[in-house]
MIDOSE-1310 file (N, C-alpha, C; in nm, 2 decimals, decimal comma, always signed):
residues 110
xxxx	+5,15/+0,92/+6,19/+5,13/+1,05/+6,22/+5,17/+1,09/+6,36; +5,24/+1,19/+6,37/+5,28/+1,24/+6,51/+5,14/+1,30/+6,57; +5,16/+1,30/+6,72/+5,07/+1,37/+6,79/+5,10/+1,51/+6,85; +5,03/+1,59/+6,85/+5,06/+1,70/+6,95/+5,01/+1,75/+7,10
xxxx	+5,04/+1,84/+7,13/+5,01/+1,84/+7,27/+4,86/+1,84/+7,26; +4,78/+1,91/+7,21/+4,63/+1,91/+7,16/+4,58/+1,84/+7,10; +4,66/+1,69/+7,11/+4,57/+1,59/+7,05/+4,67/+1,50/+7,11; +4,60/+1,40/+7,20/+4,65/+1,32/+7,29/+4,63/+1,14/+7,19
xxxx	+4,70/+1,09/+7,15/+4,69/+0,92/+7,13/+4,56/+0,88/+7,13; +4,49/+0,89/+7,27/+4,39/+0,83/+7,29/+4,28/+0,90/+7,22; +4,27/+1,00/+7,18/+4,23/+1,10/+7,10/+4,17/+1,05/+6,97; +4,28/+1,01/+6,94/+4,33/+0,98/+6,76/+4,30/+0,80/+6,76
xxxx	+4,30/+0,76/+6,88/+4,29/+0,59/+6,87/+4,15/+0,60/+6,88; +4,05/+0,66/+6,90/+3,92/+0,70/+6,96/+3,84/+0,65/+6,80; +3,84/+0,74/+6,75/+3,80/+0,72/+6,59/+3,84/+0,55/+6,51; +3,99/+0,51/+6,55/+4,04/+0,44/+6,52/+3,94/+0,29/+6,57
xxxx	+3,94/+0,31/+6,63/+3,88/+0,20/+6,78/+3,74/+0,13/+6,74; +3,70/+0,27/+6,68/+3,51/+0,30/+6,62/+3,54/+0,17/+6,48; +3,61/+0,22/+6,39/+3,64/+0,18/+6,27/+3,61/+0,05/+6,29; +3,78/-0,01/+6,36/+3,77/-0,16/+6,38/+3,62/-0,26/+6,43
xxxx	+3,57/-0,15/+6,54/+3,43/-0,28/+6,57/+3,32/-0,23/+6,47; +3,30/-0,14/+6,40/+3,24/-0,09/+6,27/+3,27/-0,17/+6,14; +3,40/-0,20/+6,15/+3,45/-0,30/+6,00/+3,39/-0,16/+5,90; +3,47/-0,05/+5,93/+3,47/+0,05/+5,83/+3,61/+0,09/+5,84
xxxx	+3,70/+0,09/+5,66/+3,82/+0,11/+5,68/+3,88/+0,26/+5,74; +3,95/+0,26/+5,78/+4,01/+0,44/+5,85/+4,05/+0,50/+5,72; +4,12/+0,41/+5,59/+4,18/+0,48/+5,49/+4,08/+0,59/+5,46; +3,90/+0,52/+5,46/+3,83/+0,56/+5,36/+3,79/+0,70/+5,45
xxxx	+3,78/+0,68/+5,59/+3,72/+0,76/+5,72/+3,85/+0,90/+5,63; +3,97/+0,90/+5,67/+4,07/+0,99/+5,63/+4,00/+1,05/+5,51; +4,02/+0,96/+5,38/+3,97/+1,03/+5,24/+3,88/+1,09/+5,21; +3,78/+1,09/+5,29/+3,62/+1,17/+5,27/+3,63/+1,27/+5,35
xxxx	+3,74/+1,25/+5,47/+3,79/+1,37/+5,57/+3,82/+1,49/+5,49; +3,92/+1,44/+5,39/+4,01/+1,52/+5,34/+3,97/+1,58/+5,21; +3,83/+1,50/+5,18/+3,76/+1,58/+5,05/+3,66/+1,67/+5,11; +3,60/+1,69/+5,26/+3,56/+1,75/+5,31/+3,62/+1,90/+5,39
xxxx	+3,70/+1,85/+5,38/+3,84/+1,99/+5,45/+3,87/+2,09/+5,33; +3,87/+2,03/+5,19/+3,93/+2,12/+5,12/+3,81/+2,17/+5,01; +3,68/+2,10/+5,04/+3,56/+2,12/+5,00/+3,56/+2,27/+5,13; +3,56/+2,22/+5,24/+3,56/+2,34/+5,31/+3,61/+2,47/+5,31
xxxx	+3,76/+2,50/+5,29/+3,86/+2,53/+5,26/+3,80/+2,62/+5,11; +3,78/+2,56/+4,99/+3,70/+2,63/+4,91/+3,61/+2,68/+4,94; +3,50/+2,66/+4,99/+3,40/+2,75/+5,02/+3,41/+2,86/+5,16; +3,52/+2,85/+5,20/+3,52/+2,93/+5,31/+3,51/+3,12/+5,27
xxxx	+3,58/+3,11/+5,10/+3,59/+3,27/+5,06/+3,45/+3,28/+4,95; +3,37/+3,15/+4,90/+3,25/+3,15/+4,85/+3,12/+3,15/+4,91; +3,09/+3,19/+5,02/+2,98/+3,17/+5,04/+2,96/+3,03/+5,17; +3,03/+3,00/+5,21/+3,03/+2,93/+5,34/+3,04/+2,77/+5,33
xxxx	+2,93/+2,75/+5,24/+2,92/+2,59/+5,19/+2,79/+2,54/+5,28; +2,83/+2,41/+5,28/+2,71/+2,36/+5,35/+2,77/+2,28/+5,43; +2,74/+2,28/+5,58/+2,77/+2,21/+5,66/+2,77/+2,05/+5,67; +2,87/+2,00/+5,75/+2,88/+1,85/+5,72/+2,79/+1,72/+5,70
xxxx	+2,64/+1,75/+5,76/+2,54/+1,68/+5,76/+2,48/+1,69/+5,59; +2,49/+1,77/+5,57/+2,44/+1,82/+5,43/+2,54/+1,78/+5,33; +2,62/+1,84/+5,31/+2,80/+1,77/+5,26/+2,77/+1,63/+5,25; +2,76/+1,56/+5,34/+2,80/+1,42/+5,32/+2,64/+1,36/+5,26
xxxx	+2,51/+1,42/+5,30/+2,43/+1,33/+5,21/+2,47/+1,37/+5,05; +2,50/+1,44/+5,01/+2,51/+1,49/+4,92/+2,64/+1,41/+4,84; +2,72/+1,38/+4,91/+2,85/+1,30/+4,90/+2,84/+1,16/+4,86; +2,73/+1,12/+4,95/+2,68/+1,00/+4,98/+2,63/+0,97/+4,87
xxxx	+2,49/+1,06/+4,77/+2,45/+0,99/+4,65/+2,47/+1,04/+4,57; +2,65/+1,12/+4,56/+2,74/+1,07/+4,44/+2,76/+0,96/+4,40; +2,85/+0,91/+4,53/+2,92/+0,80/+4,57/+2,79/+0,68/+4,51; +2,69/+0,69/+4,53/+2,56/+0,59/+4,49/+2,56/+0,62/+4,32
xxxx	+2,57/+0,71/+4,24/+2,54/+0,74/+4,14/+2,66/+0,64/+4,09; +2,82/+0,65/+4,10/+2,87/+0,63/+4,05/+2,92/+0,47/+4,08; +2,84/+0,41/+4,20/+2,89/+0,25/+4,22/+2,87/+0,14/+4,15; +2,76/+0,19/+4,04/+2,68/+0,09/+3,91/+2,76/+0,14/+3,83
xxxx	+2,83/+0,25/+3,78/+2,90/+0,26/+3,69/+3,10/+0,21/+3,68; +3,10/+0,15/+3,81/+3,21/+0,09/+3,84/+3,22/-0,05/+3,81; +3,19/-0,11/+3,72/+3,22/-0,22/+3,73/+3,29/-0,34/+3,70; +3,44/-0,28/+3,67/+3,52/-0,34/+3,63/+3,59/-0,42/+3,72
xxxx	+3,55/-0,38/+3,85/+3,62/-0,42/+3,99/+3,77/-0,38/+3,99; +3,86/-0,49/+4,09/+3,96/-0,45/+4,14/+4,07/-0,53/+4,14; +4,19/-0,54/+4,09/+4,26/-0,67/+4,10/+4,36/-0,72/+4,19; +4,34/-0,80/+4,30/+4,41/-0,89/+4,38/+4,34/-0,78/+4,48
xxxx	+4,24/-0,75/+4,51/+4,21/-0,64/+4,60/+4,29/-0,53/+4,62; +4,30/-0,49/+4,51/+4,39/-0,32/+4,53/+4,32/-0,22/+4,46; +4,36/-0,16/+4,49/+4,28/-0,04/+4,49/+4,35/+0,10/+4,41; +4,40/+0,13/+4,28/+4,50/+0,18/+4,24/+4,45/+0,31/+4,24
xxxx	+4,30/+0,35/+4,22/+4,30/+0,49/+4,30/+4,24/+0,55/+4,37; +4,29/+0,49/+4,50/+4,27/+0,53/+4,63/+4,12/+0,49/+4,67; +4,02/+0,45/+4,59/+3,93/+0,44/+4,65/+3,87/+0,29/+4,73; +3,82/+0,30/+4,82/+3,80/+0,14/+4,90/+3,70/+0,09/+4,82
xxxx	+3,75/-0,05/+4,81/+3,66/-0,18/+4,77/+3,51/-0,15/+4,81; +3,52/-0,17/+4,95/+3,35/-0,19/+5,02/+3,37/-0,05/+5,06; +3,24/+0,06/+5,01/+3,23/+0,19/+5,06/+3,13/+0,23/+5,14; +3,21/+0,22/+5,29/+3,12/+0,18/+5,40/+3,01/+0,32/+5,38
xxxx	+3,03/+0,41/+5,36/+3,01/+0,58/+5,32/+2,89/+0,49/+5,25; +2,89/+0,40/+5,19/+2,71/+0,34/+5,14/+2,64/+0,23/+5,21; +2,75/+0,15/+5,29/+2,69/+0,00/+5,31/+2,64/+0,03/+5,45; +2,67/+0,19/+5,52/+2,69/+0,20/+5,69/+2,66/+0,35/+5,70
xxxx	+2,60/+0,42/+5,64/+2,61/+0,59/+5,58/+2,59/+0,64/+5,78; +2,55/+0,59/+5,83/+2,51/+0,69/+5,99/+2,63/+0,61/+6,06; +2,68/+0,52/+6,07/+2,81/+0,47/+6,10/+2,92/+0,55/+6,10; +2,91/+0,56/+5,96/+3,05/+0,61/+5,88/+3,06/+0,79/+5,93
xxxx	+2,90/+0,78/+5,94/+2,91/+0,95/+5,95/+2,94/+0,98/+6,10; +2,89/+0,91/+6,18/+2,94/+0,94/+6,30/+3,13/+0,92/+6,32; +3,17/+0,85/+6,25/+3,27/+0,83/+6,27/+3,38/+0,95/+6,21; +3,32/+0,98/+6,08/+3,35/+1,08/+6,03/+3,35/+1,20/+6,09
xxxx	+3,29/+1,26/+6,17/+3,26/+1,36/+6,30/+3,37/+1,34/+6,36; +3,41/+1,26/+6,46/+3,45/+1,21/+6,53/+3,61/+1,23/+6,44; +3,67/+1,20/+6,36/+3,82/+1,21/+6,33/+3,80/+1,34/+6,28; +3,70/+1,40/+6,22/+3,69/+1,52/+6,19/+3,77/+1,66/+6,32
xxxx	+3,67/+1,62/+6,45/+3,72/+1,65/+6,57/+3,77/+1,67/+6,60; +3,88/+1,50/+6,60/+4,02/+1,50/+6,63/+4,12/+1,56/+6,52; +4,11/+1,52/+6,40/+4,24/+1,57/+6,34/+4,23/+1,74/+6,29; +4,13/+1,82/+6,32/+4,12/+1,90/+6,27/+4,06/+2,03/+6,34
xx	+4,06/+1,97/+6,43/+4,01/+2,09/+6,59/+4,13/+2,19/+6,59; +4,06/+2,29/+6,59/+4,17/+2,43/+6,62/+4,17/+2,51/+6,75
């Protein structure tokens, strides 16, 4: 991803940085980003939505509802749709969310 003037490297390596000593993947940090942006994005002309603290518990015991119902697992560790093996979003939920904030910040500050 390129950077712009309003978002400096160290910026974007910030979040990144968290991830690695967290052992929470960035793919998954991005993908909850991005169901949260366009979660947003829809509710912007309905009624506002609910803010990210709320959003993501709410996110969170989906993601719980549906982990027992997964159980076919994964083969050679892949992941064919898009979702991560270990879902730190359950194993690390104040982790993840802080982290989640945090790229939220960076990649999407106006």
């Amino acid at each position: 991803m390129s950077q712009t003037a309003t978002q400096p490297e160290s910026a974007n390596s910030d979040w990144r940085s968290l991830c690695r000593a967290r052992r929470i993947d960035p793919a998954e940090v991005e993908m909850v980003a991005s169901r949260y942006m366009a979660y947003r994005t829809y509710m912007k002309d309905h009624g506002g939505g609910l803010p990210l603290t709320g959003w993501f518990r709410f996110y969170r015991q989906e993601k719980a509802s549906e982990s027992g119902a997964q159980g076919g697992g994964v083969v050679s560790d892949c992941s064919a749709t898009g979702e991560a093996i270990e879902q730190n979003v359950l194993t690390d939920p104040q982790g993840f969310l802080e982290i989640l904030r945090l790229q939220l910040a960076t990649q999407h500050s106006t």
